[in-house]
N, C-alpha and C positions, 0 to 999 in steps of 0.2 A: 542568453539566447531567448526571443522571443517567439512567441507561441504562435503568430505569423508566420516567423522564420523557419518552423518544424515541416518534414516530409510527410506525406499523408500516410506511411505507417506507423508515424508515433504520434498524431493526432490523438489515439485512442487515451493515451496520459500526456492529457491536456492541464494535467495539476501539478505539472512539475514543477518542485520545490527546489528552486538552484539558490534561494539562503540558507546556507551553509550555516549561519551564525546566530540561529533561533534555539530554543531554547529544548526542542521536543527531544523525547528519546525514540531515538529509531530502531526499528527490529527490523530483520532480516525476516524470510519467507517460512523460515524453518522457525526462529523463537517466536513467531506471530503464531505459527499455525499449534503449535503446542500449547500457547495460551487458548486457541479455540477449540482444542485438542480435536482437531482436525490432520489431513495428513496436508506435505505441503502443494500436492497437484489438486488437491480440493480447493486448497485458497485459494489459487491461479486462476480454479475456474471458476471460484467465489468472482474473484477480482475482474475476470474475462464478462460475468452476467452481473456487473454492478452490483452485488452484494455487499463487498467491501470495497472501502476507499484504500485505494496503493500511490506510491509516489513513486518515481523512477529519477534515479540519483546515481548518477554515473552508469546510467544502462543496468542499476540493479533495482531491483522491486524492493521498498523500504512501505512500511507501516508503522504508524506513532503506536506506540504503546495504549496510550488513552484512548485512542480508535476500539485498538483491539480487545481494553478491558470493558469497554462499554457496551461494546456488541455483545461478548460474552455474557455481560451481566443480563442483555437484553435477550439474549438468547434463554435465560434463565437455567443454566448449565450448572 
């Protein structure tokens, strides 16, 4: 699917990552927000005010690990 082809309420993740065959490790909402140790409706609204980059992968919110340990690190946590 191309990013043309999307309806204007999923424009918002306009980074959607449909290769499947790369090499990232993905986290779900729940082992992201623990690495920020945050809760996971904080990440949501991380994610909703551009704070954090998320990917939507079958209609689920995915984040690379390396995202999430960096910002951590950046966060100085």
């Amino acid at each position: 699917m191309k990013i043309s082809e999307l309806d204007e309420s999923s424009k918002f993740f306009d980074n959607r990552d449909d290769d499947q065959s790369c090499s990232h490790e993905w986290l779900s909402c729940e082992e992201a927000a623990s690495i920020l140790r945050v809760t996971a409706n904080a990440l949501r609204i991380m994610v909703y005010r551009g704070h954090v980059r998320a990917f939507k992968i079958r209609n689920r919110l995915r984040f690379r690990k390396s995202d999430c340990l960096a910002l951590f690190k950046q966060k100085g946590a």
